[in-house]
C-alpha positions as CSV (number, residue, x, y, z in Angstrom):
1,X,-12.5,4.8,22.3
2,X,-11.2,7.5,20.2
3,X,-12.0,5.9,16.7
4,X,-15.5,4.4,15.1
5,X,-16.3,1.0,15.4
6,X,-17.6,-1.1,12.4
7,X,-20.1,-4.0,12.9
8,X,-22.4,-6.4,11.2
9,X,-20.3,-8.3,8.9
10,X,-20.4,-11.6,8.7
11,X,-20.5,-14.4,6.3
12,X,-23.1,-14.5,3.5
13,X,-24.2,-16.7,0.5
14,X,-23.8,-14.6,-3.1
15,X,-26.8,-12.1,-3.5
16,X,-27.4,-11.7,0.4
17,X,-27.4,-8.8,2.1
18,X,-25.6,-7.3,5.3
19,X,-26.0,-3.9,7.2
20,X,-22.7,-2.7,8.0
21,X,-22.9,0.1,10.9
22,X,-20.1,2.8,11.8
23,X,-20.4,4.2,15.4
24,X,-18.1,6.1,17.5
25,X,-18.3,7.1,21.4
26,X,-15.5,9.3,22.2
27,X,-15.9,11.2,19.0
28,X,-18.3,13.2,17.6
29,X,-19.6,11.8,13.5
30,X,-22.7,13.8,12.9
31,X,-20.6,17.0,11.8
32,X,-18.4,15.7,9.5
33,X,-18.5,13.2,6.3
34,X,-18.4,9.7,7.0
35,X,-16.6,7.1,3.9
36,X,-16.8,4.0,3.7
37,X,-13.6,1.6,1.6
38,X,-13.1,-1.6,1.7
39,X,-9.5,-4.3,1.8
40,X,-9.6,-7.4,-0.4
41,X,-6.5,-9.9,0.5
42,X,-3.9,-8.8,-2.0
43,X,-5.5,-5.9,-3.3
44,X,-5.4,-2.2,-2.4
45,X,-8.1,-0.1,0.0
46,X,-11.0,1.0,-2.4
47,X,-13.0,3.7,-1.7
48,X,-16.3,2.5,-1.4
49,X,-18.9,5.2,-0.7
50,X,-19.0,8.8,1.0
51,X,-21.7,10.5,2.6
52,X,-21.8,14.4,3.6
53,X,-23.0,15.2,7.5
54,X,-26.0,16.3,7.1
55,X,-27.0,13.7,4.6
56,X,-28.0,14.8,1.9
57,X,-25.3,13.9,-0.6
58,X,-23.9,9.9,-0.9
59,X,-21.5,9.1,-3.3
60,X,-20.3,5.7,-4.6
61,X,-17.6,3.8,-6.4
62,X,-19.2,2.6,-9.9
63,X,-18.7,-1.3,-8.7
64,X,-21.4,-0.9,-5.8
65,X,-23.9,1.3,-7.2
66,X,-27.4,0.0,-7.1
67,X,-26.8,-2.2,-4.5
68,X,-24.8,-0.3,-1.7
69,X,-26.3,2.3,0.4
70,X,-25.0,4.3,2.8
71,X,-27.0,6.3,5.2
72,X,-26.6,8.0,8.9
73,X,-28.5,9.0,11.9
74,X,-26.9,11.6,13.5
75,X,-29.1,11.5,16.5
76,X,-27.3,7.9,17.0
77,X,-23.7,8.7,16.1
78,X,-24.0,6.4,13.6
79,X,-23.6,5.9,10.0
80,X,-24.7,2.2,8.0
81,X,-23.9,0.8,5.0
82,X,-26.7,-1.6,3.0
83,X,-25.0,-4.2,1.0
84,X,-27.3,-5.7,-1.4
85,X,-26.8,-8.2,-3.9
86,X,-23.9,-9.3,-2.4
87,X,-21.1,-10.8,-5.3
88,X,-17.9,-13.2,-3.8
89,X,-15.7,-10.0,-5.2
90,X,-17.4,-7.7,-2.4
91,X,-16.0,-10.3,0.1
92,X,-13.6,-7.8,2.2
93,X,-12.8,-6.3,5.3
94,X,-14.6,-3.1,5.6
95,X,-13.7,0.2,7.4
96,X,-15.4,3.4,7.8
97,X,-13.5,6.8,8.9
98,X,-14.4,10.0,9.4
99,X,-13.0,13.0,7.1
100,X,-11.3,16.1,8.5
101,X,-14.7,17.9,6.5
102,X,-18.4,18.4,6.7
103,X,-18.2,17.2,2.8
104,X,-16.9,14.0,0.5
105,X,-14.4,16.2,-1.1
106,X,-12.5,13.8,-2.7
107,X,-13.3,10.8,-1.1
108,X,-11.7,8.1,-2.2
109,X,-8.4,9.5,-1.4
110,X,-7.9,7.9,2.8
111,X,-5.9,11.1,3.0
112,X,-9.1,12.8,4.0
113,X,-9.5,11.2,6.9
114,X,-8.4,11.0,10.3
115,X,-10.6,8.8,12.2
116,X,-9.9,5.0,11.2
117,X,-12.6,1.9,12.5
118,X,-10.4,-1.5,13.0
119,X,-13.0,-2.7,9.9
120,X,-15.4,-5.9,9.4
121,X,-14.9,-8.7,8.0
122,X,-17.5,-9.6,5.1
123,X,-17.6,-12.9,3.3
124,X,-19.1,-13.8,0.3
125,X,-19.4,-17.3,-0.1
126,X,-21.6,-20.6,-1.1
């Protein structure tokens, strides 16, 4: 399967948490930067959060920090996304992709990518 594969959404009451997780078999993640965006019904792709291969730089639209985090384990192919205090506007399909680079040069823009998961569905709802 020559794309990643999101998982771990699901349906969750406002201020619960979900663990989103990007993983790919046919294709290689750990060199290159993995972003995050997310679809609302109606609304355009947002660019959620970024973060460089080896790690050691994240980045984040304003409306998640503090309560998104992204992180990856190269060793696993895989790259996660922490969703904290979830809000009913986070509710979403999610996506990751990989970028044609090692780094989040600018990441919001899905031009940079080439590598698209078929997204998660995450639902915020009481």
């Amino acid at each position: 399967q020559s794309q990643p594969v999101e998982s771990g959404g699901g349906l969750v009451q406002p201020g619960g948490s979900l663990r989103l997780s990007c993983t790919a078999s046919a294709i290689t993640l750990d060199a290159y930067a993995v972003g995050w965006f997310r679809q609302a019904p109606g609304k355009e792709r947002e660019g959620v959060s970024c973060i460089v291969s080896s790690g050691g730089l994240r980045n984040y639209a304003d409306s998640v920090k503090g309560r998104f985090t992204i992180s990856r384990d190269n060793a696993k192919n895989t790259v996660y996304l922490q969703i904290n205090s979830l809000k009913p506007e986070d509710t979403a399909v999610y996506y990751c992709a990989r970028a044609f680079s090692y780094l989040c040069s600018d990441w919001k823009n899905g031009g940079r990518y080439n590598y698209w998961g078929q997204g998660t569905q995450v639902t915020v709802s009481s």
